[in-house]
N, C-alpha and C positions, 0 to 999 in steps of 0.2 A: 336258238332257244325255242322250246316248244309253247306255242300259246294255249292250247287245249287239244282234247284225245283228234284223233283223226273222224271223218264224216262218216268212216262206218260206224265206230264205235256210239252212234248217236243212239239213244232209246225213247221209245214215248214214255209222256209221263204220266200213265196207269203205274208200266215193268218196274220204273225207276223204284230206289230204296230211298225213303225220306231221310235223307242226311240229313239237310237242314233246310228248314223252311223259310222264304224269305217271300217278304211282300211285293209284288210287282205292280207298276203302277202303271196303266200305258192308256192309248185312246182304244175305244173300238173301233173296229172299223165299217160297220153298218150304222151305228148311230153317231157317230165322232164325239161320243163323249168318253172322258177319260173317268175311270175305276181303278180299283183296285182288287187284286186278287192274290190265293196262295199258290207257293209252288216251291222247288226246292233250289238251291244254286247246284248243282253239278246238274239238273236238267238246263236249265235258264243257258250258264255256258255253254251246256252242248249243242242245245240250236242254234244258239248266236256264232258258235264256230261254224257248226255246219251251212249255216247261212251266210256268212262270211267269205267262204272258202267257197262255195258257187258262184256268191257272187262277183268274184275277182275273177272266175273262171267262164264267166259266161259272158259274154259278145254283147248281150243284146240289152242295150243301153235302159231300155224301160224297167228290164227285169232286175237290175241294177239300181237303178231310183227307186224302185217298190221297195229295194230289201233295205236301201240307207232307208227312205221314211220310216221302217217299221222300225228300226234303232233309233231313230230319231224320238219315238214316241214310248218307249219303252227305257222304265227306272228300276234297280232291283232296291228294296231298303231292307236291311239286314241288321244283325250285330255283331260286334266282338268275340264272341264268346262263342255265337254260332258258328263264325267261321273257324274256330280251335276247332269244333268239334267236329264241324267239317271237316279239315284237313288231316284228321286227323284218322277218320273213317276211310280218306280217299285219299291218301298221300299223293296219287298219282297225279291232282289237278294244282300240287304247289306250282308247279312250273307256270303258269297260269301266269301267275301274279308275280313279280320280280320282287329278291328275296328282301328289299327294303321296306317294301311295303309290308312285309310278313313282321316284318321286326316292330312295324307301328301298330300291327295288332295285336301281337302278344304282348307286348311292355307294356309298362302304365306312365307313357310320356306325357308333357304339356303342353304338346301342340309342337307343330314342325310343317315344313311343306317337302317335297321332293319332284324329282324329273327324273324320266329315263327314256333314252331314245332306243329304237329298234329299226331296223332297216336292211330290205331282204330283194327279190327281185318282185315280188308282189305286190307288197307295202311296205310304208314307211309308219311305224306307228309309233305313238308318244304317249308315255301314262305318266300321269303327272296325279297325286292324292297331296291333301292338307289334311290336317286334323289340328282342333282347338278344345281346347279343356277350362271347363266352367265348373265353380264350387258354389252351389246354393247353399243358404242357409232358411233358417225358419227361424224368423225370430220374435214367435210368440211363443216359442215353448222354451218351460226354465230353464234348462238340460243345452239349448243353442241346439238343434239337433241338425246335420247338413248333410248333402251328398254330393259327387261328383258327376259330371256329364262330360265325356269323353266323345264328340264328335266327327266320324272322317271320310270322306269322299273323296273316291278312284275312278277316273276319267280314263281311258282308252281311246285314243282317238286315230283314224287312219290320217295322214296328211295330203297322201297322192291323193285319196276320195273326197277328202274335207267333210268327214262324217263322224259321228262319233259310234263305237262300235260296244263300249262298255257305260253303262254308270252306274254306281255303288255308291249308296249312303249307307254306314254303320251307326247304331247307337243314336238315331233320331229323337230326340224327347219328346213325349206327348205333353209336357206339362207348355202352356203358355200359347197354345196352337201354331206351337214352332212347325209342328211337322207337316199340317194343315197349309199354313201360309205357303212352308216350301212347297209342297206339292202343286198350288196354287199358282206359284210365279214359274215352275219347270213347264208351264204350258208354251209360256211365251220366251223360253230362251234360246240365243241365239245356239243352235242345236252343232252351228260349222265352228265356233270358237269352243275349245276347250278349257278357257280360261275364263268364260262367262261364267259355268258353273260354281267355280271356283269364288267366281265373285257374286255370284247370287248368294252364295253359302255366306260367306263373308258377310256379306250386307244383312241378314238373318240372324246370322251369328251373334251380329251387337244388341240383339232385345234380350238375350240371356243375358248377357255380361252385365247388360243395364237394372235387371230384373236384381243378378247378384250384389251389384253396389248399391240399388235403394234399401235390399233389407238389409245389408249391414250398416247402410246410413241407422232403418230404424235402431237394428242396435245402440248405435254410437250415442243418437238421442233418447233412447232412450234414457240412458244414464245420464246426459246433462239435465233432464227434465227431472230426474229422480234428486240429485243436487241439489237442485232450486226449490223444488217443493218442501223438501227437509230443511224448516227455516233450522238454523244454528246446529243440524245435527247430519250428519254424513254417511250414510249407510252405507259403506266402501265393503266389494266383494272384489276383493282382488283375483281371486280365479275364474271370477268369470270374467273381469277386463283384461286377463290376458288372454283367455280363449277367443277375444272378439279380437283382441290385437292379432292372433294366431289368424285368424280367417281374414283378416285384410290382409296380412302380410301374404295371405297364398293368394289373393286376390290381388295383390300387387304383380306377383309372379308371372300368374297366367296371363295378365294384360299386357306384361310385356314382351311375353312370348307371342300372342298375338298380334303383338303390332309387327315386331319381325316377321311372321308367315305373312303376314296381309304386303307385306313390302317385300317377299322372295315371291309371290305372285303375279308381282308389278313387273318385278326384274324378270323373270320368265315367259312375263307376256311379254314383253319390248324385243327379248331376245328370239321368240316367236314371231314378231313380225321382221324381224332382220333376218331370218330363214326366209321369211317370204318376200320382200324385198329382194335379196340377193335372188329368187328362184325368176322375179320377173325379172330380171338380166341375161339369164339363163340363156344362152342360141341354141336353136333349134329345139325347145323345151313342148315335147306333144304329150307331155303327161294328160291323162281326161282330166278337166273339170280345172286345166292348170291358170284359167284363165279366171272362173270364180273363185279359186283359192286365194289368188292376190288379190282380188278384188275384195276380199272378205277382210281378210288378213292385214292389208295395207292398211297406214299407218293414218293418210289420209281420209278412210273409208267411216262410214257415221259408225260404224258397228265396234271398228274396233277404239273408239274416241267414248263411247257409250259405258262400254268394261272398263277402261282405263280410268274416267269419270266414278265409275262405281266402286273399285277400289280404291280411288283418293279417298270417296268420303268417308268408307268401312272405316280406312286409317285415320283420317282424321277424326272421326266417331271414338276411335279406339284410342286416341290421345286425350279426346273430353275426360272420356270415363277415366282413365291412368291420373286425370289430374284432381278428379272429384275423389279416386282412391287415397291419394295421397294426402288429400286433404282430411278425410275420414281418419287415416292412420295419424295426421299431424292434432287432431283435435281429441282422439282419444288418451294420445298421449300428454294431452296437456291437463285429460280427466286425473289421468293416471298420478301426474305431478301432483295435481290439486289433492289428493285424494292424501298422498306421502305427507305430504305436507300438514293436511290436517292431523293425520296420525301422531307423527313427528311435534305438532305444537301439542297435541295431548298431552301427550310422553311429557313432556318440557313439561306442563303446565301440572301431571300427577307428582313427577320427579321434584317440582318444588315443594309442592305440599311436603311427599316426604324428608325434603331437607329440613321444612322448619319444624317436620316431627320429632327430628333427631337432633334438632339446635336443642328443641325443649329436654330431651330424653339428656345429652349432655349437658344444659343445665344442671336440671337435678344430681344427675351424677355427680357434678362439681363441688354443688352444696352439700352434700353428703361426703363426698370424698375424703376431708380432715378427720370426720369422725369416725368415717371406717379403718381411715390408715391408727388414729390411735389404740382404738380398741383391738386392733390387730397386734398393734408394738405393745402394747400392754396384756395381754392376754398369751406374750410366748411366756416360758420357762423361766426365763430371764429373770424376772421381776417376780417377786410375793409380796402378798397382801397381809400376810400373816404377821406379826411381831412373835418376838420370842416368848413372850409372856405365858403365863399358863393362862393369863384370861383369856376367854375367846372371842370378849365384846369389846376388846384393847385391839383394837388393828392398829398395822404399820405399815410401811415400805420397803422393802429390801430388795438390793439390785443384787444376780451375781455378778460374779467377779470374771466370770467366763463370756459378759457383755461384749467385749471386742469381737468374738468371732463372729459374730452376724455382720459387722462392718466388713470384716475380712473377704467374707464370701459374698454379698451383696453388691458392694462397690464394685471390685473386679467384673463379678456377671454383668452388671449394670451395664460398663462402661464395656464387655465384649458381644457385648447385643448390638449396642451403639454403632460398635464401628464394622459389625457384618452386614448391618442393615444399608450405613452410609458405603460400605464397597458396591452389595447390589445394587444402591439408587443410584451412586456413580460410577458406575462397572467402567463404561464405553470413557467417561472420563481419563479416568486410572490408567485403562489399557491404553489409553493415546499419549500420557504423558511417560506410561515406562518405554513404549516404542520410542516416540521421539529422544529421551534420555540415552538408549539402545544405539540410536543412529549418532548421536552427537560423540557417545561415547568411539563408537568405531570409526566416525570420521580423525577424531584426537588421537587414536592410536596410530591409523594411517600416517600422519602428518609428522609424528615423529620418526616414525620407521624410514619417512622419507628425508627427513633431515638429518639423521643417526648416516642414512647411504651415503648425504652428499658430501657429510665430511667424513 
């Protein structure tokens, strides 16, 4: 595999084309303080190649220490998005970067760790990147309004040198002086472990995470405190308690995804130093520097007990917060119950009213009822009021004689209303008692057919 262009192809960077601009952060070397400056990633790699590739190639052991220091002191911090566009201008420097890592900067994952070894007659090199995904939230504004922080860091390290020859941070946040702090603690890290960085990142990482679960706490209290202040009366937004259910539930996610990376870091450093372990057994082993590699790397050694120490407590940091999540999602949902609840006894408590509206409304109806049905039955055809008389202040009563056919047709309807209404209300009855009648009948037919055979 190709790491970068060859040392001719190197350019200064006036010539270069600004692909993409990326901050580097290193010491100087006349005043040793460290700064920060611009510049672009396909220059940055091409010196560090070309510096790279002399310095494997040249004898002389000082000139060799100068060029590991100057990696040693030197950070690129970058973004996502820069490097698409990067790659995208220069196809030729993917090779660069092994294509796993290419897939965790173009997706929109939740964090992951990875390794990959390389191993040639020059060097032995190992790039190992992590990435963890944090969801802010703001919760003074009505709206919830949030965003995402997608985090990741690519390490390059030579193993024969025990130096590191790359470091890549993507998508640093400026909010919270995360990127300050890092920059800060990169002075004093163990420069020959590649798995310190990893755990310095980690150990950083938990002030976001912690940042993201108190403002979704204030969420959560919010709403208990909005509750209680409302003596007897419950201002329930149910869209907005489940959009705060929605952002702990991603907050749930991503923590647990982070506590996985923070423990395939562990495992990869342990497995790291059982490469170096196995290398001091090694006969006849005249690799340079093979004798501070174990020394760095053993398992014994304060440095590597120091990393190891730092990623327990990243993890165990990452377990507080996972358990203060869950407790957040347990108490909102117990808003959410309470909330149902009162809803629910309204309802209950409207739905009675209206029943005793409709006891009263069927009252009256009742009381009225005898006189409606009379004047109904007395007002058909049926009946006149008239006598025969020529007076017309002599009234009478006369029924006709064609009185039966209202019985005729009434009853009947009456009683085929009756009994479609009792098939619907017992349909499932009905139908269970014609099957089972179906089956008793066919079992009895059986039985005879079978005694009709035997004789």
């Amino acid at each position: 595999m190709t790491f970068g262009p060859d040392v001719e192809s190197a350019v200064s960077e006036k010539d270069a084309p600004k692909i993409h601009t990326v901050e580097v952060f290193e010491e100087d070397e006349e005043t040793r303080e460290y700064r920060n400056r611009k510049s672009s990633l396909d220059i940055e790699l091409q010196l560090r190649t070309a510096s790279t590739t002399t310095s494997l190639n040249d004898s002389d052991t000082n000139r060799q220490s100068q060029t590991s220091d100057s990696f040693q002191h030197k950070v690129l911090f970058g973004t996502a998005d820069g490097m698409k566009n990067w790659i995208q201008e220069s196809p030729q420097y993917r090779d660069f970067f092994p294509a796993e890592f290419w897939h965790l900067v173009e997706k929109d994952l939740n964090g992951c760790f990875g390794c990959r070894y390389y191993e040639d007659a020059k060097q032995d090199l190992v790039d190992t990147w992590s990435c963890f995904k944090i969801k802010q939230v703001d919760p003074q504004t009505p709206d919830i309004k949030y965003y995402w922080m997608q985090v990741t860091l690519f390490i390059r390290w030579d193993s024969k040198n025990c130096n590191i020859q790359l470091a890549l941070f993507l998508d640093c946040p400026e909010e919270l002086e995360f990127k300050d702090r890092l920059q800060a603690r990169l002075r004093s890290i163990n420069q020959k472990d590649p798995y310190a960085w990893h755990a310095t990142l980690a150990d950083e990482i938990k002030h976001l995470y912690d940042h993201s679960i108190w403002s979704l706490r204030d969420l959560v209290r919010g709403v208990e405190k909005g509750r209680s202040s409302n003596s007897g009366f419950f201002q329930h937004d149910f869209p907005r308690l489940h959009d705060i259910a929605r952002h702990i539930i991603h907050c749930n996610e991503t923590l647990d995804v982070a506590k996985d990376t923070v423990e395939c870091i562990m495992y990869g450093h342990d497995m790291l130093n059982g490469d170096a372990s196995e290398s001091m057994t090694t006969p006849g082993d005249t690799t340079p520097n093979s004798n501070e590699r174990t020394s760095i790397c053993s398992k014994e050694s304060r440095s590597f007990k120091c990393v190891q120490w730092q990623l327990y407590s990243a993890s165990k940091d990452l377990n507080g917060l996972k358990a203060r999540s869950d407790s957040l999602n347990e108490r909102l949902q117990n808003e959410i119950n309470l909330a149902f609840n009162i809803v629910s006894q309204r309802n209950g408590e409207n739905a009675q009213s209206d029943n005793a509206m409709m006891k009263t409304v069927a009252i009256v109806s009742l009381v009225y009822l005898p006189g409606t049905f009379v004047s109904s039955l007395f007002g058909m055809n049926f009946f006149n009021f008239n006598s025969d008389s020529n007076d017309s202040y002599i009234d009478g009563l006369s029924m006709s004689k064609n009185f039966w056919i209202y019985w005729i047709i009434t009853i009947p309807l009456t009683m085929a209303t009756l009994g479609i209404w009792l098939m619907w209300h017992y349909s499932e009855v009905v139908t269970g008692a014609v099957k089972r009648a179906l089956r008793v009948g066919r079992a009895g037919g059986g039985q005879k057919r079978k005694s009709k055979s035997n004789t």
